[in-house]
C-alpha positions as CSV (number, residue, x, y, z in Angstrom):
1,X,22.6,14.2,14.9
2,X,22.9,14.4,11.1
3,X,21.4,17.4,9.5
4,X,20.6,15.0,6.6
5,X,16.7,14.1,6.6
6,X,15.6,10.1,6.1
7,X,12.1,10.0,4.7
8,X,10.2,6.3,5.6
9,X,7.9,5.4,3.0
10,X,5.5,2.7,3.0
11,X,6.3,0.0,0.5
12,X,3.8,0.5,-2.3
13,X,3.2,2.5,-5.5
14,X,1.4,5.5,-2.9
15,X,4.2,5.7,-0.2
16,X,6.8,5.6,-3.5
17,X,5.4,8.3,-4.8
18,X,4.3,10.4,-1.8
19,X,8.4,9.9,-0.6
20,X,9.7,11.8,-4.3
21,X,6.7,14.2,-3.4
22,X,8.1,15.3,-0.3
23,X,11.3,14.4,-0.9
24,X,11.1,17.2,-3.9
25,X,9.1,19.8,-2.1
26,X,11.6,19.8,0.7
27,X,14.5,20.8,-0.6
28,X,12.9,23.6,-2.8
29,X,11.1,24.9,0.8
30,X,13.2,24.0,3.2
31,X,16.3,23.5,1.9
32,X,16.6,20.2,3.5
33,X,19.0,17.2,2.1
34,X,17.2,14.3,2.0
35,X,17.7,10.0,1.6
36,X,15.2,7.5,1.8
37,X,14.0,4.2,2.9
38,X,10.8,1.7,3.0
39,X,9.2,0.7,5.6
40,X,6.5,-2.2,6.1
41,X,4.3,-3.3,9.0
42,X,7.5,-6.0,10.0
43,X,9.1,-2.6,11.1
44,X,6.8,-1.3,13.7
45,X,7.0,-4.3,16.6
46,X,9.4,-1.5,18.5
47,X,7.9,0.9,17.1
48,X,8.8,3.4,20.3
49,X,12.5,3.5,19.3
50,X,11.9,3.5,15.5
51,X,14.1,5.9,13.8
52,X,16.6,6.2,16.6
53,X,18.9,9.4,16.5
54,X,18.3,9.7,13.2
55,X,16.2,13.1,11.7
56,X,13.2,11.5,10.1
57,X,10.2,12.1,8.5
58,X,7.3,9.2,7.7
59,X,4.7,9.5,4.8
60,X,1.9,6.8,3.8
61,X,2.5,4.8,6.9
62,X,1.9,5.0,11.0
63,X,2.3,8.3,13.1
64,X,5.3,8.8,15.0
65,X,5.8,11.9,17.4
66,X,9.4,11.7,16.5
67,X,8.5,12.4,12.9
68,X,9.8,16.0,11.6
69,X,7.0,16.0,8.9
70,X,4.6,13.1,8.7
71,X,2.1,12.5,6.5
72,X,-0.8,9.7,6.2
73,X,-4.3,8.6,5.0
74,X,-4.9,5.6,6.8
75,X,-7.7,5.3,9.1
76,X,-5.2,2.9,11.3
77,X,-2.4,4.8,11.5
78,X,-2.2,5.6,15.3
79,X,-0.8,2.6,17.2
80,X,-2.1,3.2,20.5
81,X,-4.7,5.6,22.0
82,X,-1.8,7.7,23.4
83,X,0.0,8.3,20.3
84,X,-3.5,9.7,18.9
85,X,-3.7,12.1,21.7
86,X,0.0,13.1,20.6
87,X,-1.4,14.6,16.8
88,X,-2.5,17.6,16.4
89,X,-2.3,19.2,12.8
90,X,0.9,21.4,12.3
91,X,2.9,23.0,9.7
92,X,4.6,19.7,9.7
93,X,1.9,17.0,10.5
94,X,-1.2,16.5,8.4
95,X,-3.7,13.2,8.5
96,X,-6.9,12.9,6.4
97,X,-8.6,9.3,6.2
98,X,-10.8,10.6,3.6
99,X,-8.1,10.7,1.1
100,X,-7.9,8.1,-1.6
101,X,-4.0,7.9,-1.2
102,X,-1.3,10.1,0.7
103,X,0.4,12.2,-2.3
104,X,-2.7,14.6,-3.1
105,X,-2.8,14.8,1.2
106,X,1.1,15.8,0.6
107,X,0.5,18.8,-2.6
108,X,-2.2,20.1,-0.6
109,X,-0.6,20.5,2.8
110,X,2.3,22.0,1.0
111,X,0.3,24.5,-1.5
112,X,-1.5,25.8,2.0
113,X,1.4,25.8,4.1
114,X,4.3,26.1,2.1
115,X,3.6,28.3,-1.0
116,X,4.5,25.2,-3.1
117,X,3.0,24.9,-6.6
118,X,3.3,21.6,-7.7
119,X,4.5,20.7,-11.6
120,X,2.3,19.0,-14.1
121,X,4.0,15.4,-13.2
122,X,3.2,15.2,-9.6
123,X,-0.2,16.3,-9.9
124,X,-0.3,13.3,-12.9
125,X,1.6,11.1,-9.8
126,X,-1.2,11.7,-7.3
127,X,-3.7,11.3,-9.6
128,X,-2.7,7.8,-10.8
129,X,-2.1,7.4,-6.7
130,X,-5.9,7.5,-5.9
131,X,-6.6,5.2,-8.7
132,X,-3.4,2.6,-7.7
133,X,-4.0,2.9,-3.8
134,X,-8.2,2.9,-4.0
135,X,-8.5,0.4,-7.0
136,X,-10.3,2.9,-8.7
137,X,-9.6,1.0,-12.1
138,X,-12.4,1.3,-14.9
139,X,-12.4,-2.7,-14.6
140,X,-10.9,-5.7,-13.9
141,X,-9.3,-5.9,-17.3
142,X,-7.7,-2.5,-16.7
143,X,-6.7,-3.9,-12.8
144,X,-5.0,-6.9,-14.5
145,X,-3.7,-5.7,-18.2
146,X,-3.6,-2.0,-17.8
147,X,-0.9,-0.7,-19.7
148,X,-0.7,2.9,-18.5
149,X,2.9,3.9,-17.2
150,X,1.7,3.7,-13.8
151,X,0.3,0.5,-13.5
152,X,3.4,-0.9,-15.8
153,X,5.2,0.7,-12.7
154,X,3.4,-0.8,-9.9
155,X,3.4,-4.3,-11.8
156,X,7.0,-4.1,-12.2
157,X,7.0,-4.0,-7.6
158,X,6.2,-8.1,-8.4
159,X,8.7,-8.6,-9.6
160,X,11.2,-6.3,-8.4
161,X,15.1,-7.1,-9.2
162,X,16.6,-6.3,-5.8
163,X,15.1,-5.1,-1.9
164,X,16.8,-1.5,-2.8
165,X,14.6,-1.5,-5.9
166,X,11.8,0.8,-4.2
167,X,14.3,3.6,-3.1
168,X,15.5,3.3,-7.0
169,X,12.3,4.2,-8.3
170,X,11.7,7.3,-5.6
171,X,14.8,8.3,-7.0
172,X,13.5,8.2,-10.3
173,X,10.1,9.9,-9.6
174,X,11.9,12.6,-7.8
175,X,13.2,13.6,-11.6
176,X,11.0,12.4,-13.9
177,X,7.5,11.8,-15.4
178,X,6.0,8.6,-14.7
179,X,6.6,7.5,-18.4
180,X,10.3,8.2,-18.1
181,X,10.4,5.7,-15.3
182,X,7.9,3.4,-16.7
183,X,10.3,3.1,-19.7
184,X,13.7,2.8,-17.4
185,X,15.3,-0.6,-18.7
186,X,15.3,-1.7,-15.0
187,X,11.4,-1.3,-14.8
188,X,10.8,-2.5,-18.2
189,X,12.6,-5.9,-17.5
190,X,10.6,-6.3,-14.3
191,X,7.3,-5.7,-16.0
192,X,8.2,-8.1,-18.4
193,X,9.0,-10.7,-16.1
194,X,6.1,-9.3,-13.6
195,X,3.6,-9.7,-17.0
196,X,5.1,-13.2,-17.0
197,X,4.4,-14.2,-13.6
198,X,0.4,-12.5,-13.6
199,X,-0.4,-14.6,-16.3
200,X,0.8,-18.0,-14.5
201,X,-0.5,-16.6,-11.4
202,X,-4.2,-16.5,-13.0
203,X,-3.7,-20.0,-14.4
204,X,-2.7,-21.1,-11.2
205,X,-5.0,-19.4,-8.8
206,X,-7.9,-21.7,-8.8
207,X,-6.2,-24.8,-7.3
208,X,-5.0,-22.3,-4.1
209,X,-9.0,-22.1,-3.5
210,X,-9.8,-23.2,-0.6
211,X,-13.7,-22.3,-0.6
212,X,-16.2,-20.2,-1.7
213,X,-18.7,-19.3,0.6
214,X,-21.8,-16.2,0.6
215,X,-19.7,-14.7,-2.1
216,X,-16.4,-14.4,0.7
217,X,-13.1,-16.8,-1.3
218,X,-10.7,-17.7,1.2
219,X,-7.3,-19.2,-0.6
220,X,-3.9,-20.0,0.6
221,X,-1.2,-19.0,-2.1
222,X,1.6,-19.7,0.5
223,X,3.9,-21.8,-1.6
224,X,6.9,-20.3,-3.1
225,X,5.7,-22.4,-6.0
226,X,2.6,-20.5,-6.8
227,X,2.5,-16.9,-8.3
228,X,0.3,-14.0,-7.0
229,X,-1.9,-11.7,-8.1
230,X,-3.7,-9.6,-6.5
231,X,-7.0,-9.6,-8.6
232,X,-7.4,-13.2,-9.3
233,X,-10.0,-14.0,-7.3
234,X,-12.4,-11.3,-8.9
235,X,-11.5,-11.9,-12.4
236,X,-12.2,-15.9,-12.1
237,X,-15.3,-14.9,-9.7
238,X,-16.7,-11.7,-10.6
239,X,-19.7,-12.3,-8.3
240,X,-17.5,-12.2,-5.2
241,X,-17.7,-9.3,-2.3
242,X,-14.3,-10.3,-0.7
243,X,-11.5,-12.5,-0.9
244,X,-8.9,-13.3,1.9
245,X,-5.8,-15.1,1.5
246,X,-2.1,-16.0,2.6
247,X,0.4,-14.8,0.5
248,X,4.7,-15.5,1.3
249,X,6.6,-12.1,1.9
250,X,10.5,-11.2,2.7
251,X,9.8,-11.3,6.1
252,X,7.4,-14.1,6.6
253,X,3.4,-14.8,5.5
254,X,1.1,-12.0,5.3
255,X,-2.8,-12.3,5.4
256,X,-4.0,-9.9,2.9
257,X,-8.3,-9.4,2.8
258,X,-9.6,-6.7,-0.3
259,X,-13.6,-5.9,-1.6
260,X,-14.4,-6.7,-5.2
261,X,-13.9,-3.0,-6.1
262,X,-15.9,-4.0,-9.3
263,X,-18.7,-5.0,-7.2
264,X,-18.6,-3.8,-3.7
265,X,-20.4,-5.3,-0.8
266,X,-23.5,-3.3,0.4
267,X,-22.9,-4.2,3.6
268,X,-19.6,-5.6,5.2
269,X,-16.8,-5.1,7.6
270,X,-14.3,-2.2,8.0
271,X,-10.6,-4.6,7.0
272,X,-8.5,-2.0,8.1
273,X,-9.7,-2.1,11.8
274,X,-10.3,-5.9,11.5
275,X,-6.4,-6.3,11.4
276,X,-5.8,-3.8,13.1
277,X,-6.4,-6.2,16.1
278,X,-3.6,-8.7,14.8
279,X,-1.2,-6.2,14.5
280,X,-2.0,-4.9,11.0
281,X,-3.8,-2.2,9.4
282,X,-5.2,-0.8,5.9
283,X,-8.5,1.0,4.9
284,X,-12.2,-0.2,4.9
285,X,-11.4,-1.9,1.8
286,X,-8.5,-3.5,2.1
287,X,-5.9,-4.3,4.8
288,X,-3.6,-6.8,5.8
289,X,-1.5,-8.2,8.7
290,X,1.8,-10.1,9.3
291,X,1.1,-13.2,11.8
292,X,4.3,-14.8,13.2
293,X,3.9,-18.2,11.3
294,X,2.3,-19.5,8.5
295,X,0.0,-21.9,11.0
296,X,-0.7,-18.3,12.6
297,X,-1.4,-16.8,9.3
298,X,-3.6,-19.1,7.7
299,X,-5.7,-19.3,11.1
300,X,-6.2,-15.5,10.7
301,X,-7.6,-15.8,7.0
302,X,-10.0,-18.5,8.1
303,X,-11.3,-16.6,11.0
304,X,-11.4,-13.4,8.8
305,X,-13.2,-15.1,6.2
306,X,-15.9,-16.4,8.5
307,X,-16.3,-13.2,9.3
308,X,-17.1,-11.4,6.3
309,X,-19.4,-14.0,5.6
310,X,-21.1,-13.4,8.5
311,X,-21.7,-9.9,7.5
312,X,-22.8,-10.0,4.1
313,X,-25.7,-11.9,5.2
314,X,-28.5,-9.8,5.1
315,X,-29.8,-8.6,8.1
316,X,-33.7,-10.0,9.2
């Protein structure tokens, strides 16, 4: 087995950053030499044999026994009822729900277990985390336009060059502030082109509407024709409590469902456990699953729309 360490990261602006987090903290505590890779829901059908021989650790994404350090703040993160019997806090392990994203999870576990005192960047990282990963934005505006090097960051994932570009910006966070990588050449032309691509997205996301119903949008934005972004529906329908839609990925069509963050349902359904049943996962707020065809996914939007329209309703 190779002494070298693989940390799995989930795909996103939170896993990024909580995979330079560790990825940092280990080889100043442990002495550990480290490489890294994403990982996204596609990845966990055999999810048994993930991993292989390899040493691995997993952050931002499901629990694994085989996992040397794993770290996560989904609610959905165990698989099966057996692999939650398997966790049990260690030196090693750590799981909190209640946390808005998985770096400040990451600082914590290693301040109390490892002695580690974290430098002015990553406590900037995590904090720009919770706001990313929770949609804790001021507004939509700031959601949509924010120009903060974060959110330059996490717009430039749209668009990203190349499928290695994720492992290119962990590398980068591992040394630098988020500015330095926000002003990278690489991330600057895909924010450019990303900028490009939100603003035909918003002029095109009304004709992917397929209804409107109790304040619940369903749309379809399956065609590689149409762009995506991912707070359209609230900034053309501020009223709205949720939206559910099919969006195309690498690997096939994904069935994404989000709260207005901007004006959150008083009542509602818990998304991350909703697809949990079909095979995906996420928080209370948002979530998202993978169906096997596009037929399969936009069945799944329909049915999770009726749903949430269901329980807005208020109760008699």
């Amino acid at each position: 087995m190779s002494h070298t360490l693989r940390i799995h990261y989930h795909r996103d602006f939170d896993g990024m950053v909580s995979a330079a987090v560790l990825a940092k903290i280990l080889t100043e505590t442990h002495d550990e030499k480290v490489v890294w890779s994403s990982v996204n829901y596609d990845q966990r059908r055999d999810w048994k044999a993930f991993g292989g021989n390899e040493r691995f650790a997993i952050v931002d994404f499901h629990f694994h026994p085989g996992a040397e350090y794993w770290f996560d703040h989904h609610p959905t993160t165990f698989l099966t009822p057996e692999l939650r019997k398997a966790y049990e806090p260690t030196d090693r392990w750590a799981w909190d729900e209640t946390s808005p994203s998985c770096p400040p999870l990451i600082l914590r576990h290693a301040a109390d277990h490892w002695g580690y005192e974290p430098s002015e960047r990553f406590i900037d990282m995590a904090k720009w985390s919770d706001v990313v990963d929770a949609a804790r934005f001021r507004d939509v505006e700031q959601a949509i336009f924010g120009d903060e090097p974060a959110l330059r960051i996490t717009r430039s994932m749209t668009a990203a060059p190349s499928r290695e570009y994720p492992d290119e910006l962990v590398a980068a966070m591992f040394k630098m502030t988020l500015e330095e990588v926000a002003n990278l050449p690489v991330v600057e032309k895909a924010h450019e082109r990303a900028s490009r691509n939100r603003d035909k997205a918003l002029e095109q996301f009304p004709r992917t509407v397929i209804s409107i119903t109790d304040q619940v949008l369903l749309y379809d934005a399956s065609s590689s024709k149409v762009r995506r972004e991912r707070f359209a529906p609230f900034y053309h329908h501020p009223e709205l409590k949720y939206a559910v839609g099919v969006i195309p990925t690498r690997s096939g069509f994904h069935v994404t469902a989000g709260e207005n963050p901007f004006k959150p349902p008083a009542q509602g359904l818990h998304l991350g456990e909703l697809m949990e049943k079909h095979g995906g996962g996420g928080h209370r707020a948002v979530a998202g699953a993978n169906p096997d065809s596009l037929e399969g996914a936009r069945t799944l939007a329909a049915e999770c729309a009726e749903l949430l329209r269901v329980a807005v309703q208020p109760k008699s």
